[in-house]
Structure formats: C-alpha cells, structure tokens
C-alpha positions as CSV (number, residue, x, y, z in Angstrom):
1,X,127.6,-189.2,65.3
2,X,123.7,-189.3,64.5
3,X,124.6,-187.9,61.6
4,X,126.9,-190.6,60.5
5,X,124.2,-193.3,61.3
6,X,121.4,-191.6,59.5
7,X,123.8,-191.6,56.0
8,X,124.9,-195.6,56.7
9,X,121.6,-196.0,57.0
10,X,120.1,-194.5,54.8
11,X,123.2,-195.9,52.3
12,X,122.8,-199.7,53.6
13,X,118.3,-199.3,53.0
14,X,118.9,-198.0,49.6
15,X,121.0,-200.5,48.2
16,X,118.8,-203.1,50.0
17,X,115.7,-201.7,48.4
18,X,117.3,-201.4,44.8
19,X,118.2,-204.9,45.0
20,X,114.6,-205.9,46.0
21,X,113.2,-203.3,43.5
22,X,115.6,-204.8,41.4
23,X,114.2,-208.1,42.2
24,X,110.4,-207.7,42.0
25,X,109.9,-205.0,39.3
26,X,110.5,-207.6,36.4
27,X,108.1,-210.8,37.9
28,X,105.3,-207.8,38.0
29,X,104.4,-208.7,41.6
30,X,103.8,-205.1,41.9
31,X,101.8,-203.0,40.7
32,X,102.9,-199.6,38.8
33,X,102.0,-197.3,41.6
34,X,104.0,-199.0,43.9
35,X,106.8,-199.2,41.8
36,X,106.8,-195.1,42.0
37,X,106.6,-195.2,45.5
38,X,109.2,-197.1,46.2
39,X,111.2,-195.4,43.6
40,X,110.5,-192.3,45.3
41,X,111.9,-193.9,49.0
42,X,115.1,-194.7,46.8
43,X,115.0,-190.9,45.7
44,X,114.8,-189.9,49.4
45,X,117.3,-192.0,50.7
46,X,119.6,-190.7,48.0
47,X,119.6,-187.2,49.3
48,X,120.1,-188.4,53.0
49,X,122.7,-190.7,51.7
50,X,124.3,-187.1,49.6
51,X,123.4,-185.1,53.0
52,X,124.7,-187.1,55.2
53,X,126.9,-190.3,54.3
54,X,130.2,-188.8,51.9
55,X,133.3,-189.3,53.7
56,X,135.3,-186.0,54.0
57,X,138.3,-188.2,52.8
58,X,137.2,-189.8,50.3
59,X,135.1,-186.8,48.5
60,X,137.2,-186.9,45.3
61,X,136.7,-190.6,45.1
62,X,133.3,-190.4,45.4
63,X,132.4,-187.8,42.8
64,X,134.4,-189.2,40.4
65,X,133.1,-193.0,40.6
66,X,129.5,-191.3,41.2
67,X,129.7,-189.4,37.9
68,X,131.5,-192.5,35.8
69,X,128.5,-194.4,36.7
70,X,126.1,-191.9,35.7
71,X,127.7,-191.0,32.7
72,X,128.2,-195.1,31.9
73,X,124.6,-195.3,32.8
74,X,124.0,-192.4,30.1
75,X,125.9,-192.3,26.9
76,X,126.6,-196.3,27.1
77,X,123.0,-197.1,27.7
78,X,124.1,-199.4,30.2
79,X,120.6,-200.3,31.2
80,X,119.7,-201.1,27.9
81,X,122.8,-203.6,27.2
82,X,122.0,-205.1,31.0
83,X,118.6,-205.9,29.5
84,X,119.9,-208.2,26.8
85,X,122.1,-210.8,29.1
86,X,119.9,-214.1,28.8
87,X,118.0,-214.6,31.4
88,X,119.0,-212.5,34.1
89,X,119.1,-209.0,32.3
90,X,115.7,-207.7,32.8
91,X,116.8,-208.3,36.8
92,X,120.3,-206.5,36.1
93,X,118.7,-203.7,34.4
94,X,115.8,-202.8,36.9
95,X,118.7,-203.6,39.7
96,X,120.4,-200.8,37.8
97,X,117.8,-198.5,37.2
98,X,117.0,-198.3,40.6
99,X,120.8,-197.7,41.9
100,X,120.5,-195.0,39.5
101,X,117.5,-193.4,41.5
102,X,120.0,-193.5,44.5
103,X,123.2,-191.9,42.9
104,X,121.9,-189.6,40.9
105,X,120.1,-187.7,44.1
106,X,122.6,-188.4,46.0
107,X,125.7,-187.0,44.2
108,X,123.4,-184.2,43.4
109,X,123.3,-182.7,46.8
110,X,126.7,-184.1,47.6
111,X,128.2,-181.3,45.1
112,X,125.8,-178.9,46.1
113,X,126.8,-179.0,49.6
114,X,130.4,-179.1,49.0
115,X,129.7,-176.0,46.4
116,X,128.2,-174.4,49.0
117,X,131.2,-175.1,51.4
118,X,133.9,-173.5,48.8
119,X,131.5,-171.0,48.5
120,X,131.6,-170.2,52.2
121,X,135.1,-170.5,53.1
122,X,136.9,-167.1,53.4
C-alpha cells in the first residue's frame, strides 16, 4: 500500500506544481535556474508517478490518453496555439508545458515496466 501512496502522491504534487509552474513562469517571478529545477522535480515525480501510480485496470486507458496528449502536444503544437488565447495563453501554455514534463516521464517508464512485464511472463 506504500506503494500506492507514493504514486498519488507523487501524481497529486505534480499536477500541483505544474499548475504553480504554470502560474509563475510567465510573471518572471523566477528566475531561469529555478525554473529548471523545478522542472526537473516535475521530471522526477513523473517517473514515480509511471513507477508507481498506473492502475492495473485502467493500463490501456492510460497509454492511450498519455500518448494522444503527447502526440497533441507534438504534431498540433498545442503549446504554441495555447500561447495565442488573449490574455491567459502564456499561463495555459507554461501550464501545459510543464504537464508535459510530467507525462512524458511518466508514460515512459510506465511502458517500460509493462514491456518488461510481457517480457517476463512465461
């Protein structure tokens, strides 16, 4: 069960941070060094969240909305059209971005766990 709570956790701090990231990163409250660092927390907490936090269940689910994100992200430069919405699109963007540093990590070693898995199973 310790497990379990180090993935919700790990899931619920990321998201919190990404928002906050999100948040501050366009107002330039921070500096750029910073930034990285707390860029590479949200990295971390992706590969706890891959380790420990995908639901057995709900695997298929996962990967599939994991990857339409990432590939949304990607080919439709969703970043990039966040950027433009009046006003609130630089937040929506760096909100975005940093998801992004979450999922990508996060699906990552998700698949390479479960590869690993099917790779063990007799």
């Amino acid at each position: 069960h310790m497990d379990k709570r180090i993935g919700q956790y790990a899931f619920i701090g990321s998201i919190l941070l990404a928002l906050v990231l999100g948040i501050i990163t366009p107002m330039a409250v921070i500096n750029q060094q910073v930034s990285e660092w707390l860029i590479s927390i949200l990295v971390v907490l992706g590969v706890l969240v891959g380790f420990f936090n995908v639901p057995e269940k709900q695997k298929k689910e996962y990967f599939v909305a994991a990857t339409v994100l990432i590939i949304a992200a990607g080919i439709g430069q969703s970043a990039n059209f966040l950027g433009g919405i009046v006003y609130a699109g630089e937040y929506l963007r760096a909100i975005f971005q940093a998801l992004l540093a979450v999922v990508i990590p996060a699906v990552t070693v998700a698949t390479l766990k479960e590869l690993w898995n099917m790779s063990m199973a007799k």
